[in-house]
Every structure is written in structure tokens, then in C-alpha cells.
N, C-alpha and C positions, 0 to 999 in steps of 0.2 A: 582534489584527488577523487578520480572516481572508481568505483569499488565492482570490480567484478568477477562472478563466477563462470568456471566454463566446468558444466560436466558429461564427459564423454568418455565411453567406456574403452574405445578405440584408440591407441595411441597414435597413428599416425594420424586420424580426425584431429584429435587433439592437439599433436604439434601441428596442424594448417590453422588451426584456429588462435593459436599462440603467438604464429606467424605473422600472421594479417592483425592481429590486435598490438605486435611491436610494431608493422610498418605503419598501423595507422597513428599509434602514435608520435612516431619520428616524422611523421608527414603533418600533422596536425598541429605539433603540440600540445598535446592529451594528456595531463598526467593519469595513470592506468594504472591500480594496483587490482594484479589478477592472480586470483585462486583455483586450482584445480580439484575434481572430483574424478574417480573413477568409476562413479555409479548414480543413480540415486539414492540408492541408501544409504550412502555415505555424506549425502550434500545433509539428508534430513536429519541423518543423528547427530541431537544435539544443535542445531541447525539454532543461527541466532541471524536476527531479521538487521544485518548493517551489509547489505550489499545493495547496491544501484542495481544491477541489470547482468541477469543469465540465462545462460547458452546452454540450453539443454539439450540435451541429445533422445529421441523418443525410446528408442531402443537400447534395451540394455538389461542384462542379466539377472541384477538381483531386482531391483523393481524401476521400472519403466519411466519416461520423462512424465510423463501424464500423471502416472499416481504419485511421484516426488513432486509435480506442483501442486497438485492439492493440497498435499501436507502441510508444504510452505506457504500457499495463501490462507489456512488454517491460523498462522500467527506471522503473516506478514503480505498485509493490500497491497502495500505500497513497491515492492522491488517489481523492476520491468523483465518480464520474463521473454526470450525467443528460442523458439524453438528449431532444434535442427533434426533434420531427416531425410530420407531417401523415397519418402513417400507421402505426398500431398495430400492424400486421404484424411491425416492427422490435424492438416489446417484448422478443418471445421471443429473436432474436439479440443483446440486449442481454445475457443472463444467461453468453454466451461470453465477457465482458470482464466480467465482474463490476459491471454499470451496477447503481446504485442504484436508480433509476426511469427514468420516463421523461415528458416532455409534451408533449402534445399543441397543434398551431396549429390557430387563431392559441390561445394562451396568453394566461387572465385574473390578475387579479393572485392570485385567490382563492388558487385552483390551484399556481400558482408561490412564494405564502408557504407553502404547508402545504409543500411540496417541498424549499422551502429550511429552513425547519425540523424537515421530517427529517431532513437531512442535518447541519445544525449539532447537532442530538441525538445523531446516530453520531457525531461527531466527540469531542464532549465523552467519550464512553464510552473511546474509546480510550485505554490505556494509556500510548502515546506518538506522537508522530509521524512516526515510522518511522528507520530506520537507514540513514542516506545514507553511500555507499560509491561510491570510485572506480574504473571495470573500465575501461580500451584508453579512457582520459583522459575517463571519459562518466560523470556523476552516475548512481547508483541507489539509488534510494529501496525499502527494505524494510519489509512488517509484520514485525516480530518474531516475530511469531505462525506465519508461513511456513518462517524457517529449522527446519532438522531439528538442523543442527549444524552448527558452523566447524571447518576443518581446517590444520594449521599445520606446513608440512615445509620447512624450509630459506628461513623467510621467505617463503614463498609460502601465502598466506591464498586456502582456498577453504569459500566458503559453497556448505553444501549445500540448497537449501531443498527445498521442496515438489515443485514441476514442473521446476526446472531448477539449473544451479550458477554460481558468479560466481568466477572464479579471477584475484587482485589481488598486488602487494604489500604487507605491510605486517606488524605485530604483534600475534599473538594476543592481547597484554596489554591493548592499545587497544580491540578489539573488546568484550573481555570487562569492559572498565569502565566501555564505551558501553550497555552490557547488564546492566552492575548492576539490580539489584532486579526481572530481570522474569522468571525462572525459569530461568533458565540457570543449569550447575555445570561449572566446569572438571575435568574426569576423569581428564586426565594434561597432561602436558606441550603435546601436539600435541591437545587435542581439546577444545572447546566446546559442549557437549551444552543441547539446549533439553527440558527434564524435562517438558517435556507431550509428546513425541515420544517416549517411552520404550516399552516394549510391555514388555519383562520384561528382569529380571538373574539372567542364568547366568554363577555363579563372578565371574570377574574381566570379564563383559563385560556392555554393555548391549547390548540388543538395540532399534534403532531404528525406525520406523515405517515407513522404507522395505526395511528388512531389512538394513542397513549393521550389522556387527557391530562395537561399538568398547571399545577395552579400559581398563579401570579398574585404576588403581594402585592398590598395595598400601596406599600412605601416605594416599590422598585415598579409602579404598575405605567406610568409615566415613561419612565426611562427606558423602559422595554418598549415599549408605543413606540418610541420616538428612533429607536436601534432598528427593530423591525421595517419600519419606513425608510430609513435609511437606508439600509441591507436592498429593500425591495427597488428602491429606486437608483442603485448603482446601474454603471451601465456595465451589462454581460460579457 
């Protein structure tokens, strides 16, 4: 089942776009389960990160497609965003929110199958569908691929990712089993290292991508050696 949003302030936009996401699935075989918004301000309230892939509309009343995806990449990397519009200008602020595409109105069905087939082709690639995590009672949805590394001091779990950090309660142990098999190695007690984020090991520390120094046990300093080498020597 794949899960998706369309939101468009326009109702007849909206039924074309309703339109073509039934034909494509009676043509394909898709199962499609699809939600509507009349705004963005309504996608974002309250907004909880279990959709695959939406269809935003740039323009729109109460607050605009652009500033409803930020919000949404705020606590969710992982949903594939396209965007729809009457004006290509928007393309290039699309690439600040990580928009997949974009299409253009009025929008053929042509156009909108190849779009949603690229998009269900990214999806398929994905390794998972992200790691959802609770911060100040609000779902967040994570790529894997984002975090640098998890942090674990007195029961207080902070993910460090890429651009920013997510500081929760809960068990390093939980994270790390949610994170089975996708390249992460726990390096000590307190520390959940993502081995594509690594840059070099001096002595007992690794050095991480943001330049976070973090320290490797004596016991697990082997087995880290030996993951890292591995990890490095996959083929890409």
C-alpha cells in the first residue's frame, strides 16, 4: 500500500489529480491509498510523517507549498515530495526542501504517470522507510542515511543527524535493533555510530563527519575495525 498525499487548494486541480492517480492505478496495479488537503495548513497541522509521496500544490491561501514542505521536512526526510504549479520558477526553490520534481498545470496524465513512477522507483531503492521517533510527543520520521550517530547519557537518547539533533527519551538498545543490518556499530556503551559517517580512527576514537570525536572501547575496538572495513569495502 502506498500512501499518499495530494494537496491542492483548487478543487478541479484536485479532482485531475484524483483522476490520474485512479487510472494509474487500474492501469498498473498500484495499490494507492490517497489523502486530500485543502491547503497547506492543513497538511501540517498535526501532520504525522506515514505518507510515501505528495503532491503539493505551490500556491495556495493560507500558507504556500514551499513553506508547508519545510515544515514537513522539519520531522519528516524521508516522504517524497512533487510539486505542482503553473510556474517553473518554483523548480529551483524546490531543491531547498529536497522536492523530487515538480509539474506543471494544467497537468496530462502522460506527465504525471512518468512522475509517479519515478517516484514509486525511489521508493522501491530505499533501504527502509525511515526511523520514526518520538521528540516533545511529535512523530519523526528519519532516513537512516541522515543520522551521524545516537547518543545515550542517563536515558536521554540524542540523534545527531546531518543538519540538526533530536533529543528524546528512551533506550539506546531499542534504537540499535531498529537499526539492525543498515550499518551502524555500537562503539561503546553510550554511542551508536552510522559507519558511512566515519572519516578516520585515531587510537581509540572515531572521527565523525561532522568532526564529533567519539571514543571506542577497548572490548568492542576490534569489532568496530572489522564492521568499518567491511562497510568500506561493499560495493556502492
Amino acid at each position: 500500500m502506498i500512501r499518499i498525499g495530494v494537496v491542492e487548494d483548487d478543487e478541479a486541480y484536485r479532482t485531475t489529480l484524483l483522476d490520474h492517480l485512479a487510472r494509474y492505478d487500474a492501469e498498473h496495479g498500484v495499490q494507492l491509498h490517497v489523502r486530500t488537503f485543502g491547503d497547506g495548513a492543513e497538511l501540517v497541522d498535526g501532520y504525522r510523517p506515514d505518507f510515501d509521496i505528495l503532491f503539493l500544490d505551490v500556491e495556495m491561501a493560507q500558507m504556500d507549498g514551499l513553506e508547508a514542505a519545510r515544515r514537513v521536512r522539519e520531522v519528516d526526510t524521508d516522504v517524497i515530495i512533487v510539486f505542482v504549479t503553473n510556474m517553473g520558477q518554483y523548480a529551483i526553490k524546490g531543491y531547498e526542501v529536497d522536492a523530487l520534481s515538480y509539474l506543471l498545470k494544467p497537468v496530462p496524465y502522460f506527465a504525471f504517470a512518468q512522475e509517479l513512477g519515478r517516484s514509486l522507483a525511489r521508493l522501491q531503492k530505499r533501504e527502509t522507510r525511515g526511523v520514526v521517533i518520538s521528540v516533545n510527543n511529535t512523530l519523526v520520521r528519519l532516513d537512516p542515511a541522515e543520522i551521524v550517530y545516537v547518543e545515550s547519557v542517563k536515558h536521554r537518547i540524542t540523534v545527531h543527524a546531518l543538519d540538526r539533533e533530536y533529543a528524546f527519551s528512551g533506550t539506546l538498545k531499542a534504537l540499535e535493533e531498529e537499526l539492525d543490518g543498515l550499518g551502524f556499530y555500537r562503539s561503546n556503551n553510550c554511542y551508536l555510530v552510522n559507519l558511512r559517517h566515519v572519516t578516520r580512527v585515531d587510537q581509540s576514537t572515531s572521527v565523525m563527519v561532522n568532526g564529533d570525536e567519539l571514543q571506542v572501547s577497548r572490548p568492542r575496538k576490534k569489532g568496530f575495525l572489522e564492521a568499518l572495513a567491511d562497510h568500506i569495502g561493499r560495493p556502492s
